[in-house]
Every structure is written in C-alpha cells, then in structure tokens.
N, C-alpha and C positions, 0 to 999 in steps of 0.2 A: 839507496833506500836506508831509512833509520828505523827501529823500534823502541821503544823505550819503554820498558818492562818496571810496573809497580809490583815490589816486593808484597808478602801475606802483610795485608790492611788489618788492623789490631784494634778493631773496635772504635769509638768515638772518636779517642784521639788521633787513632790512623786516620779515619773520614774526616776530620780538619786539618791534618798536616796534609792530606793529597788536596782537599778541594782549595787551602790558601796557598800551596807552591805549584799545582800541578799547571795552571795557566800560564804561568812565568818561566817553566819550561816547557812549554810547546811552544812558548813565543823565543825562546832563547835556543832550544834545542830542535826546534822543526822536524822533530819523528813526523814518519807517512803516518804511524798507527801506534796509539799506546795502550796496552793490555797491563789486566791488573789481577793480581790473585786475592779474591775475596773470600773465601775459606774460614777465617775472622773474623770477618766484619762487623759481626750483628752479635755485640758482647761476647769477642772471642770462638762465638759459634754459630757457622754459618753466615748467611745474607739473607736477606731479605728482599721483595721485589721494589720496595721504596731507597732503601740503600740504594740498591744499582739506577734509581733514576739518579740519585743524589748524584753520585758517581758519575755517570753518565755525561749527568749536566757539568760536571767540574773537566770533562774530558777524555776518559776512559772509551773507547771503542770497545772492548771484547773482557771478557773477565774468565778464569782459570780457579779452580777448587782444588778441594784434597781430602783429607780424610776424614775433614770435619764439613764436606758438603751438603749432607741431608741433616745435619743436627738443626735444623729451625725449619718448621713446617711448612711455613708459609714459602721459602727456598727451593725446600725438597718437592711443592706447588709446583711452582713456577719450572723447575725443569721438567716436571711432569706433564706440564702444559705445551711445551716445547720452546720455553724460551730459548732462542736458538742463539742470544747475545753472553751468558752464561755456560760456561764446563764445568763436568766434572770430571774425574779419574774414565780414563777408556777402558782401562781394565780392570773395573768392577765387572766383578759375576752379571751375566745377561740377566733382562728382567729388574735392573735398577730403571729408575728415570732419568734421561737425561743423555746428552752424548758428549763425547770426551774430545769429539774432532771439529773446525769451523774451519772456512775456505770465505778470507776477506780479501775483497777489493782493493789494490793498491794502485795511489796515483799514480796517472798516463798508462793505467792497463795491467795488464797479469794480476795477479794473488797471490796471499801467503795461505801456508796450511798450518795452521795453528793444530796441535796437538798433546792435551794434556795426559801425563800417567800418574801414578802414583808408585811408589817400593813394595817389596816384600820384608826388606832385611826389619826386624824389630818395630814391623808394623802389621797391622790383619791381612788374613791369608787373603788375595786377588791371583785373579789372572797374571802371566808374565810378562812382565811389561816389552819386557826386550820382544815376543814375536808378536806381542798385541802391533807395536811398534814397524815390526814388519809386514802385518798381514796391510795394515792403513799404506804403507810409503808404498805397496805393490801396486794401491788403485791409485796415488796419487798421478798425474801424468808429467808433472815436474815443473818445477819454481820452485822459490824458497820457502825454509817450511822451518816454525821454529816450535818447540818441544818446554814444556815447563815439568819435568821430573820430581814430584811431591814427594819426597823421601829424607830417610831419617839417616841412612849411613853413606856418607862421603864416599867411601868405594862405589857403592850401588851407583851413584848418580856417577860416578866419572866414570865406570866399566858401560853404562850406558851410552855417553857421547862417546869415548872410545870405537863404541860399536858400531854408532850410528855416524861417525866420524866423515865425510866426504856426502852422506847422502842427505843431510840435513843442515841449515845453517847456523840454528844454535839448538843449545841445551844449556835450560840453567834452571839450579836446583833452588826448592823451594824446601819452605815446612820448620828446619831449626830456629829460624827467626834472629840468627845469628849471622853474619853476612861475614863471608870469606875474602879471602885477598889473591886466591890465582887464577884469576880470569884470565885467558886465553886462548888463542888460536890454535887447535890441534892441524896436524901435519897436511889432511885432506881437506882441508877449508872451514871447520865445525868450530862456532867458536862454545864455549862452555867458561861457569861460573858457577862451582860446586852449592854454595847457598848468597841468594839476593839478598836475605838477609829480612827486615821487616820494615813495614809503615807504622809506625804508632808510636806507645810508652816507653822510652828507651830508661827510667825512672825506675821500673821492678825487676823483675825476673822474665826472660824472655816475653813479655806483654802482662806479664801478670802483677797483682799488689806482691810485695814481697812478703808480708805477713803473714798470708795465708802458705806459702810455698815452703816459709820455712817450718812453720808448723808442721807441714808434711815429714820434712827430711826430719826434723826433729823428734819425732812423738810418733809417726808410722799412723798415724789415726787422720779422716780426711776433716777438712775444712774448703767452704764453698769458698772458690777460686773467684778476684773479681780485676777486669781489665785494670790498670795501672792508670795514671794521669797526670805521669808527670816524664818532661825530658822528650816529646813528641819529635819523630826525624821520620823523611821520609827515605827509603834505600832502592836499590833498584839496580838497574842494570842500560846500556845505552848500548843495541846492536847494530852495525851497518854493513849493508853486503854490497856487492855488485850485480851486473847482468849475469852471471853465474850460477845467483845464489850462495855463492861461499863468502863467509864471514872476511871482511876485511877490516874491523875493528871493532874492539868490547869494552866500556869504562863503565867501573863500578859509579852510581850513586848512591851520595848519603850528604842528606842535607837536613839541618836542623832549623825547626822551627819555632821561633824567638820569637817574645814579645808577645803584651795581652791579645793584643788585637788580632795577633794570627797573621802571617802574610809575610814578616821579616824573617829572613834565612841567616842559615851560617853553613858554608858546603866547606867539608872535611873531606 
C-alpha cells in the first residue's frame, strides 16, 4: 500500500500547485489514498468548506489541521457539523469541534487509522499528545495507522515516532513549512519525516510576502501578514507499507511548479 501525504497547503498558490500536479501523481505515483494538511489553506488561515471541495475534486481523500484549524469560521462550521472528511488536533481540550481521528477504506479491504496531534513545546497549552496517542491506538484493533504530528520543535515530533515506533506506520511532522531531509525507517517498522515541509509560495518567508515579515523582525511593531505568490512547489511525503503495517519505504516530495499555465513541474 502507498500514501502520499500533502504537506500544509499555503493558500492559493498551494490550492494550484496541488490541483495542477496532484493528478499527475496519482497517475505516476498510484497512492491507495492521499491526505492533505489544510491548516493554511484559506489565506494562511484555516479552510474552508469550498476549499476542501476544490481539493477534493483535484484528489485529496482525507485532510489533517493544526493549530490554525478553527481560525476561519466557516471551517471551524464545518467540523462542527461533523464533517468527518476534515481533522483536527485530537488533543485539543474536550468541548472543541471536531475530531482528530478517521478509519479509511483501503483497496481490497482493511483500513488506515489516520490520526492527527498537534505539540506542546513552543506552541499553546493541549492535552499530551503522547497518551492522547495512546489512549486512540488502545481502541484501535490493528492495521496500519499513520499520525500527522503538527508541531514546532523537531525533538517533540521525533521523541514521538520514537515512541510510537513499531505500533504505528508512520509519523510525519507538519507546521515549519520547512521540509527536512531525514526520513526514515526507525528500528520497529515506523517510518517518520520530522517536517513534510509546505504546498504553496516557496518566494517569501515560510508562505508569507516577505515584506511584511521583515518588518516584524526589524521594527518589533506588527504589520498584516499576506500569503506570498511567487516560487509555488508542491512537498510531501510518499509512504509504503506491507501486510504488517510496518513502513517499508519513505521519499520525500518536492516538486515545483513552472510555467503560466500551471501544470509543468520540476521535482528536486
């Protein structure tokens, strides 16, 4: 089985870099199932419930959040409502909308258990991810189960697969928007990829204009942050397991998208 994991979508130009490449790899790369973190999507904040058709229609199966889940109302709606094709963090405090766990279908039978968290370290106080983590894999009854880890400090996210190392097939960290380079297979079968890295403006500052960002660092006074729109790459991640469930291969993607029309790549 494959999955093919879209890194946090960064606004417009993320939702045209996945909807002009993301067909040409399902047709090249034949994932059972590809999940996408939408957290960005909708000018950096949040999604929307037309976004995820967008999405949807370009090929996304299942979509993963974070800390900027309920920032768009119309979002924080829609998991209120129980769209049950959208997550968010599982361990947000009880009494949010929304749930952090899904159980999809995979061709010729069984399912994955999809499971999103989010960090503590240098992010707002939640629940712990690590027994939130545990108390979910107790009801699970077993198959392969992969984990999107939204967090801000590299240790956090790899003491997690560490932990979770043999009972889970992957772990791969979202949120920097920065995309890593030691994907691999830990000892008990887990594969892990500290950050996927991002969809969208590879042109600013982690998805943002850079103008406004440096103003920040420069001057200490705020100025309104606006998506970037230039340098569009799509990033990600490429899972595949066995009848096990244990991780037997993980390649980074990072493919850029060339040209007015949209649609012509360049994979680095």
């Amino acid at each position: 089985m494959r999955l093919l994991f879209i890194a946090d979508i960064m606004g417009r130009p993320g939702r045209r870099a996945l909807t002009a490449l993301l067909p040409g790899l399902r047709a090249e790369l034949a994932p059972s199932l590809v999940i996408a973190n939408v957290e960005n999507a909708a000018a950096g904040c949040g999604f929307t419930p037309t976004i995820l058709r967008e999405l949807r229609s370009a090929g996304v199966d299942l979509f993963t959040g974070g800390n900027h889940s309920f920032d768009n109302r119309d979002g924080a709606a829609y998991l209120a409502a129980g769209g049950g094709d959208a997550l968010r963090p599982h361990n947000f405090p009880p009494g949010n909308p929304g749930s952090g766990r899904a159980v999809l279908p995979l061709p010729g039978g069984g399912a994955l258990l999809v499971l999103n968290l989010i960090g503590r370290v240098f992010m707002q106080p939640v629940d712990c991810p690590f027994r939130c983590a545990d108390a979910v894999l107790q009801e699970w009854t077993g198959g392969p189960v992969f984990v999107d880890m939204h967090a801000e400090a590299s240790s956090e996210k790899a003491a997690l697969a560490h932990y979770l190392d043999g009972r889970v097939t992957a772990v791969i960290g979202t949120h920097t928007h920065v995309q890593t380079a030691d994907e691999r297979i830990l000892p008990q079968g887990t594969a892990f990829l500290s950050d996927a890295g991002m969809t969208g403006p590879h042109g600013g500052i982690i998805g943002m204009d850079s103008a406004a960002v440096l103003h920040r660092f420069l001057h200490q006074s705020l100025r309104r942050f606006e998506v970037a729109d230039s340098g569009p790459r799509l990033q990600g991640a490429l899972i595949e397991w066995g009848q096990t469930g244990r991780a037997t291969a993980i390649r980074r993607i990072d493919i850029a998208l060339t040209g007015e029309g949209g649609g012509a790549r360049e994979e680095r």
